[in-house]
N, C-alpha and C positions, 0 to 999 in steps of 0.2 A: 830288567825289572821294569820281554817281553813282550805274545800268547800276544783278544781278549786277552790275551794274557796282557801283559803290562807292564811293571815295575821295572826299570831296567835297573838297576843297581847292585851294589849287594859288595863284596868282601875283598878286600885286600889284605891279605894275612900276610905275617911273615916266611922265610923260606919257602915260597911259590914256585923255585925254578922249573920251569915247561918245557919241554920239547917240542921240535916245530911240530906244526900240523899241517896234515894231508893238501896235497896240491887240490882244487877242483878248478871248474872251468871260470876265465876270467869275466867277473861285475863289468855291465854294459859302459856306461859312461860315470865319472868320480872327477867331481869338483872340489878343489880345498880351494873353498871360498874364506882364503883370510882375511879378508876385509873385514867381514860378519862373523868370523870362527865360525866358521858351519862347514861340514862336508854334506856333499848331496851326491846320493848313488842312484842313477835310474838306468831299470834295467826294463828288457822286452824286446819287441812286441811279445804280446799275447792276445790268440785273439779269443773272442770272448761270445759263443752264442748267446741268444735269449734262453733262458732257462736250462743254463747248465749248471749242474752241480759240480765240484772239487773233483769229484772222480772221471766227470768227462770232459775236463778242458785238458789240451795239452799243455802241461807244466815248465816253465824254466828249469827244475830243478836247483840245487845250491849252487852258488855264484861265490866266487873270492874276490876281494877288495884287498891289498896291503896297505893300511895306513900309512901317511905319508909323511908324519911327524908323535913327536912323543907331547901329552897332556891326560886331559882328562873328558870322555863324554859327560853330556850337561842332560841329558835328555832325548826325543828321538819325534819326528812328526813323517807318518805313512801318507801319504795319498797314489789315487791311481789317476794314469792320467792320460787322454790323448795324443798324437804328434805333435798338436801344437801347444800344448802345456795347460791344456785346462782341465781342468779338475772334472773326473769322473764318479758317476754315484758311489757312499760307502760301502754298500751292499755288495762291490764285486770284491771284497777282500773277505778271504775266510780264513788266514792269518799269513803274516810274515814274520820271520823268524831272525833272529840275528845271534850269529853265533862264535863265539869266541873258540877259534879250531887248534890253540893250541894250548889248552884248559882244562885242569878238570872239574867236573861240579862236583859238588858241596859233598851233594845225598848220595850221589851213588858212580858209576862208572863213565856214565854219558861224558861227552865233550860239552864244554859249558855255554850252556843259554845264556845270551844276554837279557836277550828283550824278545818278549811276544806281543803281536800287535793283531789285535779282532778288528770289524768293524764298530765295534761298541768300543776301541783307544781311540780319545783324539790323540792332539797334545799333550806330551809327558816331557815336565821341567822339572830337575830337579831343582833342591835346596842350593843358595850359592854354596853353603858350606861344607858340601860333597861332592865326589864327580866318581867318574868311573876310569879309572888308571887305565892306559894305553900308551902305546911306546911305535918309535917306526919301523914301517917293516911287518909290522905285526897283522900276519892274515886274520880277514872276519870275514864268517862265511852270511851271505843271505837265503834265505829259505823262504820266495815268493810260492803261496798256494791261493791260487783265484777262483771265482764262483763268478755265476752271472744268473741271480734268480731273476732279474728283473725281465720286462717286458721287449726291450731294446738291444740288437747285437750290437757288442764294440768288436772289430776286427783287428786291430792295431789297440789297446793296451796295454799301456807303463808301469812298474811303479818306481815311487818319484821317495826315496827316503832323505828328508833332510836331520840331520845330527849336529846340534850345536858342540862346540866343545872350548875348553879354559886352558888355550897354550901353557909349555909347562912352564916358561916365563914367566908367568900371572905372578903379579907383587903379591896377591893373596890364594895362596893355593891352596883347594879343597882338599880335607879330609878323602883318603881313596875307602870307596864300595865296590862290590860286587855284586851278581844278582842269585840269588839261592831259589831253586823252583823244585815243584813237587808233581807230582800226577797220581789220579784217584786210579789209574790199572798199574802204579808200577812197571810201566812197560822203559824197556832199555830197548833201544836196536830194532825197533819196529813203533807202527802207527799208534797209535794212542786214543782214537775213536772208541769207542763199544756200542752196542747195541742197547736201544732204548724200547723196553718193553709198552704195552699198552698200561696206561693205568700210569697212579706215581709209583714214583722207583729212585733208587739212589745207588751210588758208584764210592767204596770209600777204600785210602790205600793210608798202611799206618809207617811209618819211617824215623830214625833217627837222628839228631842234628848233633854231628859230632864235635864240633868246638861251639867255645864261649863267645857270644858277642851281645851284639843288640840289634834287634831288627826295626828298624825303621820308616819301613814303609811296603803294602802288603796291598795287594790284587790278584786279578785273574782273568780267564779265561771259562767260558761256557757255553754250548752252541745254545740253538733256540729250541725253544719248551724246556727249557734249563729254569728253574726256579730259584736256586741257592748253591751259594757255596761254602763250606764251611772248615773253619780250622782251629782245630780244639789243641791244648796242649795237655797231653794224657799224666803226664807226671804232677802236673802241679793244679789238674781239673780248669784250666783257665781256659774261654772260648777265645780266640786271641782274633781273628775274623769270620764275619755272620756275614753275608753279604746278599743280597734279593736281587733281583734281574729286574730292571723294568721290560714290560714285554708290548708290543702291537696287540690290535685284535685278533693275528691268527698266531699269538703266540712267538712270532719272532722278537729274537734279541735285541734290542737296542741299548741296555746300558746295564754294568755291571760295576757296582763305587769299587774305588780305590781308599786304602784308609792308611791317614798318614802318621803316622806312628811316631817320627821325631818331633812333633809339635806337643809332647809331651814326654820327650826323653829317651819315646824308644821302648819297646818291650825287650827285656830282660832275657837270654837264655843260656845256661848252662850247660854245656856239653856232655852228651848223654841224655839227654830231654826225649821223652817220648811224645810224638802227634800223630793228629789221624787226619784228612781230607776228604771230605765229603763232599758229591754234589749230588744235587737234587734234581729231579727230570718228573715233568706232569707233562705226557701222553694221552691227550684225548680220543685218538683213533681207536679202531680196532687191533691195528695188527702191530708188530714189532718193527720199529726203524731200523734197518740195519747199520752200524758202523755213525750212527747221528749224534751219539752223547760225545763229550769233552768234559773233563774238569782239572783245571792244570792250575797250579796258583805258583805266582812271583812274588819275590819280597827283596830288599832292600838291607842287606846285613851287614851291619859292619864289626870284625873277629876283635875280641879283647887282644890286647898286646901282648907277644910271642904264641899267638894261636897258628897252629901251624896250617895251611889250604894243602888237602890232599892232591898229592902229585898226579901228573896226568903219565899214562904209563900205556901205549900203543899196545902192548903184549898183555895189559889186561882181558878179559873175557868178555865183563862187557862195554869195555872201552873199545873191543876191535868189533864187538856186532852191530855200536852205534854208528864208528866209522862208513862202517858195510853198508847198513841204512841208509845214511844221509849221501853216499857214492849211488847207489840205487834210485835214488827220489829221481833224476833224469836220464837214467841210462835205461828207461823201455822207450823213453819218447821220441817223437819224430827228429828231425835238425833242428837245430836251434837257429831259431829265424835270426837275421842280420840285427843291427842297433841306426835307426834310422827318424833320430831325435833334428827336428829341425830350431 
């Protein structure tokens, strides 16, 4: 609760029991900085032309990390970085993905998103009075996808993910979330982009939230010339978030709000709730962008007491085609360059 996308949070229900999840290739370097409670995973190289788009950089693909003790994450900060650790522009990130591989989400089949991160996520802290339950042992997959519109190649390329979290020691231990997330194509087991005609245009996908709880906190994800995003709740006619893009002069992204929903309690939902996802795209060109829309939104749920989180189940259909996908994100690409962090 994420994408642009965001929110990392979301659900800790009762009777969760998981089976493990898929092996992938092992996260560059992982720091359990206990001093600070922070881990920090950086992964790479990647190198990075001038004016490369997502489809022409070669990808790390998903990376595994086993957590190294049981608590709670607090939150998540992405940056990209060079060898020597400095901070490279936000622009080369077109999202990182963090994924909980042996989970299943909320809405539908997939293996569970924690957290998406655009260049338009800084910093995401949660509330002290929440955290996002974790245990050890417990694989999280990363899903680095890089861009380089800028004018400048990086050849060497990091990214540098720092995760605070609340030993499970802590005298005061937060409430456990989860992160519940949606997408305007409905897509399981494949990409999630579409095609952005000339003109405005919108993308909307309608889905069910099958247990009770309270959402608490709600963002997204949107590429650029992305205008809105939007998330109605059909059963009870309530817009629950409107959100506008702020945009540059040629129409890129820069910032997409987050709205915090437990600074008021939380919106309400009942299981069986019908919503719909909208996002909005103004296209000033002529011709159609291919594969350049996004609209993916996170939220922050936490399940009313004895709500049960559907099981994650390998032999689902489309639990095995999202497997298959995110196995595929690095098996066309070249070798995976060496970890050569000084």
């Amino acid at each position: 609760m994420l994408i642009a996308f965001l929110v990392m949070l979301a659900a800790g229900a009762a009777g969760t029991g998981q089976v493990p999840g898929p092996a992938f290739p092992s996260a560059g370097r992982f720091v359990d900085d206990s001093a600070h409670h922070r881990f920090v995973i950086t992964l790479g190289p990647v190198d990075l032309p001038a004016h490369a788009s997502h489809h022409e950089v070669e990808q790390l693909g998903v990376r595994q990390a086993d957590l190294p003790r049981d608590g709670w994450l607090e939150g998540y900060q992405v940056d990209i970085v060079d060898s020597l650790g400095r901070v490279l522009p936000r622009e080369l990130i077109h999202h990182v993905e963090l994924i909980e591989l042996d989970r299943r989400a909320l809405l539908d089949g997939e293996v569970q998103r924690m957290a998406s991160v655009g260049k338009e996520t800084r910093v995401v802290q949660l509330p002290d009075f929440i955290g996002y339950p974790v245990r050890r042992g417990e694989p999280i997959g990363i899903d680095p996808m890089l861009e380089n519109p800028t004018d400048s190649g990086y050849p060497a390329a990091f990214v540098r993910i720092s995760v605070p979290y609340t030993p499970a020691n802590a005298e005061d231990a937060p409430a456990d979330v989860f992160s519940i997330e949606a997408d305007v194509t409905g897509a399981v087991g494949k990409a999630s982009d579409f095609d952005v005609p000339s003109g405005r245009s919108s993308a909307s996908h309608e889905f069910t939230v099958p247990i009770s709880g309270l959402l608490l906190a709600v963002g997204g994800h949107i590429h650029d010339l992305g205008t809105r995003l939007v998330l109605v709740n059909l059963t009870k006619g309530d817009t629950v978030y409107d959100a506008r893009t702020t945009r540059d002069s040629l129409g890129r992204l820069m910032q997409l709000p987050v709205r915090q929903l437990w600074r008021s309690g939380g919106y309400r939902i009942t299981g069986g709730e019908r919503f719909r996802l909208t996002a909005f795209y103004d296209n000033p060109g002529a011709r159609t962008l291919v594969a350049e829309g996004m609209g993916t939104l996170g939220g922050a749920f936490k399940p009313d007491s004895g709500q049960v989180w559907p099981r994650l189940d390998p032999a689902d259909p489309e639990t095995s085609r999202d497997l298959a996908y995110l196995h595929s994100l690095g098996a066309m690409k070249g070798g995976m360059p060496g970890m050569d962090m000084h």
